[in-house]
C-alpha positions in Angstrom: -6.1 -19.8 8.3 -9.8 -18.7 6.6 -10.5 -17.9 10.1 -7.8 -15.5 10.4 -8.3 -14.0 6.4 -11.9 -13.6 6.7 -10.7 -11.4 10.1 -8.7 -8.9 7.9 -10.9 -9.0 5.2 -13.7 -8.2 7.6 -11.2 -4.9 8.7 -10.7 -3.9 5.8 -14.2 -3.6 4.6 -14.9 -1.8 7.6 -12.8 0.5 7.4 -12.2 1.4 4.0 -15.6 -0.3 2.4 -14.0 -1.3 -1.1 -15.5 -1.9 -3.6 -14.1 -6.1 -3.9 -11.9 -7.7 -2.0 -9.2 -10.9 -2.5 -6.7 -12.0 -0.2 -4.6 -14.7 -1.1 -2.1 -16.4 1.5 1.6 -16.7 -0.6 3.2 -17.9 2.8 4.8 -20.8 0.9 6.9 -18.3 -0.8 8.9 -17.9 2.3 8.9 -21.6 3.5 12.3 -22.3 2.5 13.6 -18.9 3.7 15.9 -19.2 7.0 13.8 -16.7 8.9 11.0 -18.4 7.9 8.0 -18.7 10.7 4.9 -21.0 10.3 2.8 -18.8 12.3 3.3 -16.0 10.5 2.0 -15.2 7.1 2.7 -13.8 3.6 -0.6 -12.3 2.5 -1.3 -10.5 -0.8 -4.6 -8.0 -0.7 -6.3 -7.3 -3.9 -8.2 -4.3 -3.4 -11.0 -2.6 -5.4 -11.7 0.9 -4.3 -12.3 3.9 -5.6 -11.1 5.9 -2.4 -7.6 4.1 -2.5 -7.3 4.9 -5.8 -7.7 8.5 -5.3 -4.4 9.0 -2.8 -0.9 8.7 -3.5 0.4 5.1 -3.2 2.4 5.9 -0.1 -1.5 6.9 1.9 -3.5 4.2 0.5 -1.1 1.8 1.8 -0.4 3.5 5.6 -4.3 3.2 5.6 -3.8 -0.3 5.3 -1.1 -0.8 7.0 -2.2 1.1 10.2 -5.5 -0.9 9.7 -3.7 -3.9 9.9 -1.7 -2.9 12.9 -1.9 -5.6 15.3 -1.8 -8.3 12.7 1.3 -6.9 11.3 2.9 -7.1 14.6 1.9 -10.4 15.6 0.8 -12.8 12.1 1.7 -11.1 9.2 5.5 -11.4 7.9 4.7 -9.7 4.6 1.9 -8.0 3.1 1.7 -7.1 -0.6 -1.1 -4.3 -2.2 -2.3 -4.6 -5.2 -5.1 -1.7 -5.6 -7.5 -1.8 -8.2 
């Protein structure tokens, strides 16, 4: 799991180069839920950055989202943004 957070924080920086970073994996919130998939994660992205902060909510997160595009597809079930 590290392996796989340092991966999209590693994305992230390179592509948006925030100003800090946290991710924290919140997949246990789901672990009861019927749906619910072990290989697939709940991840919630603190994110300092100026540029972020400058767009609408609805940009900042596509950027994020389209950054984030193959892992949303395959590993990641939810993602919540918290921008800084």
């Amino acid at each position: 799991m590290k392996d796989f957070l340092n991966e999209i924080k590693l994305k992230i920086i390179d592509e948006i180069n925030p100003e800090g970073i946290s991710l924290i994996d919140n997949s246990y919130l789901h672990s009861k839920h019927k749906s619910f998939d072990a290989q697939r994660y709940h991840i919630k992205i603190i994110i300092k950055s100026e540029k972020l902060k400058k767009m609408n909510t609805i940009r900042a997160h596509k950027l994020i989202f389209s950054t984030l595009e193959n892992e949303m597809k395959n590993k990641i079930h939810a993602l919540e943004i918290k921008i800084e």
